[in-house]
C-alpha positions, 0 to 999 in steps of 0.5 A, a space after each residue: 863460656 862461648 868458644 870465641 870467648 876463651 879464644 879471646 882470653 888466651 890471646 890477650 893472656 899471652 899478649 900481656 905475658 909477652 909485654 910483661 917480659 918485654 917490660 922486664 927487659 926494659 927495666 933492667 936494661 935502663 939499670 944497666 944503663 944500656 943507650 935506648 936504642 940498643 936495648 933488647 926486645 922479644 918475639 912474639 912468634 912462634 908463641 903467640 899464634 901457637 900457644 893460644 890455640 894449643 892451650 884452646 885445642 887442649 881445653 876443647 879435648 878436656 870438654 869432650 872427655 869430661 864437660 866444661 871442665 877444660 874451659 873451666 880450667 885453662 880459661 882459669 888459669 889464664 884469666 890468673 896469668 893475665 891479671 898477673 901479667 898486668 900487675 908486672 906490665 904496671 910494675 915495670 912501668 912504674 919502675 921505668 918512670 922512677 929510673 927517669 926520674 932519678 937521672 
C-alpha cells in the first residue's frame, strides 16, 4: 500500500469515528428529549489532524524495523474501525429515523 493510501485511509477511519460519536450523541440526546438546538456536539481537534499522522508515523517506524508489517498492521486495524465505524453512523441513523417516527 502506497504512503498516501494508508494516509488516506487513517483520515477517513478517524473522520467516520468521530461522526459514529457524534451520532451516539445525537441519538441519546433525541431520547432524552433535549430541543435540537441544544443538543451536544464533539471536536474533531486536536484528534483528527494528530491521530492520523501519529498511527502514520507509528507504521512508518514498524516498516523500517521489520518490512511492511506496520502498514500491514495499522492499516488493518483501521480499515476494521472504519467498516465498524460505518455500521454504528447507520445504526444511529436509523435509529434517529425511528425517534422521529414515533413522536
Amino acid at each position: 500500500m502506497p504512503w498516501w493510501a494508508l494516509l488516506l485511509l487513517l483520515f477517513v477511519a478517524w473522520c467516520f469515528g468521530l461522526l459514529a460519536g457524534a451520532a451516539h450523541l445525537a441519538v441519546e440526546d433525541a431520547r432524552a428529549g433535549v430541543p435540537e438546538g441544544q443538543r451536544r456536539g464533539t471536536s474533531c481537534m486536536p484528534g483528527i489532524p494528530l491521530g492520523p499522522l501519529v498511527m502514520w508515523g507509528a507504521a512508518a517506524l514498524i516498516d523500517l524495523i521489520a518490512e511492511s508489517w506496520g502498514t500491514v498492521i495499522v492499516g488493518s486495524l483501521h480499515a476494521i474501525w472504519l467498516v465498524v465505524s460505518v455500521g454504528l453512523v447507520v445504526r444511529a441513523i436509523w435509529r434517529l429515523r425511528a425517534l422521529e417516527r414515533n413522536k
